[in-house]
Phi, psi and omega in degrees: 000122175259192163299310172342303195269329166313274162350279194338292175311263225294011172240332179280346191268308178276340161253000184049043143185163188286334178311292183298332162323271201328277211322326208270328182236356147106086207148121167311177170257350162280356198273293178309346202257301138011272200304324199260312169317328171293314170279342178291301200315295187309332198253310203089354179251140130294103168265350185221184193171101170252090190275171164308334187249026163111194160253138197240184157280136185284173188287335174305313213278313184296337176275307162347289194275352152246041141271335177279350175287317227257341173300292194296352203266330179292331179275349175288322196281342185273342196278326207282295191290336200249315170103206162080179199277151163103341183274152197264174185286156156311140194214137170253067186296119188224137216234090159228173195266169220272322135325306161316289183305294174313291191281323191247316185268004151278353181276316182297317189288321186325293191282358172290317170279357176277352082025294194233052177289013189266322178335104177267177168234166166222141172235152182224131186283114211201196170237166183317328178297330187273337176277033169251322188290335176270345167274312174314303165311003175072006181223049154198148167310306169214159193231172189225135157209224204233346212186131162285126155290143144240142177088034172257201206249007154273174163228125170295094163290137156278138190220338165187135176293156177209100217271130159268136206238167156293083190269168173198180184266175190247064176204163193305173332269023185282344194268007198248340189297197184241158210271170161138211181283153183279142188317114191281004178301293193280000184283335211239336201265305194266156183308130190242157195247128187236149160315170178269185218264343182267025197248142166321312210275330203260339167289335173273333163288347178269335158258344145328287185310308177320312196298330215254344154084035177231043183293294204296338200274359191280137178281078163299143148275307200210153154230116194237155185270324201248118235250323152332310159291326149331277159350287182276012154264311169289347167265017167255329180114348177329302181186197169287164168205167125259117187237160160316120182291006178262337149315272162334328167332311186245015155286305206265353146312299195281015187051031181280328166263170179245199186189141172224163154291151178271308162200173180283331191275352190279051198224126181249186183237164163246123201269160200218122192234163183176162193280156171266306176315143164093137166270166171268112164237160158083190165263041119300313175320270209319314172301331175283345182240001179266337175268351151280321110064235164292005196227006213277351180265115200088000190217088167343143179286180168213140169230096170272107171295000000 
């Protein structure tokens, strides 16, 4: 069994059928089909189950691809780190929710390269929930999010606080409040636009309610993913929204929107995420303690398990 087929599997596993594997990596598709019969014959296993609705992995196939993650990601870092011809740039994967990646990590990578220009990075985006799940999965180095899991298979750095606010449209009867928390009356009354259900904002706005014994009560309009389109729905009048006040920012600089705080107790952290098993070597270490760091000032560490 070599790297080749190791590729192969884990692009067929990720795309769930041998065609887009071929496409993705530049390879006919009996040239792929090749490759994953030679590891079942070699294994002794059924690694796919293959139907009319694509392929899925057998649970052999699912131990299978992460060990071929943690295989090929080991074999990048060694090419990355050891050098010599033939070798790739250092590359650093990195897997975060839509605050983070926006508010924070571009500044953290500017200045990281600046340092480090030969170090490249790659990010991908999802919501919190999902970045615990893809670093258990090996396929990304460190992750950022919005929300702490319990019982996940990571460990949570708390890295800068984020009050979350109340946007609304900049018409009565909000442009009429008074300055403070915004009214749980109308919180409860008026049309509200929510994050999607994996996202850090709408899982911390959701133990917001629970506390306030209002979970069931919200007037939903809409649930949109992207906290931009939110933005430019509550400035059309759609409804309320609750956002990261590092979101919101610069719609309420530019007065498309108004903001309000929601409560004192409504302030979440934004998180530097990584597997508990296993070290950070190479530059994902260096980069995970250089954003640790950037941050050790003014903020206690936090390791939320």
């Amino acid at each position: 069994m070599d790297f080749r087929q190791l590729e192969t599997f884990a692009a067929v596993v990720e795309a769930g059928g041998f065609s887009r594997a071929a496409e993705l990596l530049y390879l006919t598709q009996p040239t792929i089909t090749a490759h994953i019969n030679s590891m079942e014959q070699e294994l002794g296993q059924q690694l796919l189950i293959r139907s009319t609705k694509g392929v899925q992995p057998t649970e052999a196939g699912r131990r299978c691809y992460d060990y071929a993650k943690r295989a090929l990601s080991d074999r990048d870092r060694l090419l990355a780190e050891l050098g010599g011809r033939g070798s790739v740039l250092p590359q650093i994967r990195i897997v975060a929710s839509t605050v983070p990646a926006q508010c924070l990590l571009p500044e953290l990578m500017a200045n990281y390269r600046q340092k480090h220009p030969d170090v490249t990075f790659s990010l991908s985006l999802c919501d919190s929930t999902e970045v615990s799940l893809r670093l258990s999965e090996h396929q990304a180095d460190i992750g950022f999010c919005g929300t702490s899991l319990a019982g996940s298979d990571c460990r949570f750095h708390a890295l800068t606080e984020d009050d979350l606010v109340v946007i609304t449209p900049v018409s009565s009867p909000y442009t009429n409040l008074p300055e403070g928390m915004f009214p749980l009356e109308l919180l409860l009354r008026d049309p509200m636009i929510c994050r999607e259900a994996g996202s850090g904002t709408r899982l911390e706005f959701e133990r917001w309610l629970r506390k306030q014994d209002k979970m069931a009560q919200l007037n939903v309009a809409a649930e949109m993913a992207d906290p931009q389109a939110i933005k430019n729905a509550v400035a059309a009048g759609l409804g309320l929204a609750v956002l990261s006040s590092r979101a919101a920012a610069n719609y309420v600089t530019l007065g498309k929107v108004l903001a309000f705080p929601l409560d004192t107790s409504a302030r979440r952290f934004l998180y530097l995420v990584r597997r508990k098993k296993g070290n950070l070597i190479g530059p994902a270490g260096d980069f995970y303690d250089f954003t640790v760091r950037s941050f050790s000032l003014g903020l206690p560490e936090q390791n939320v398990e």
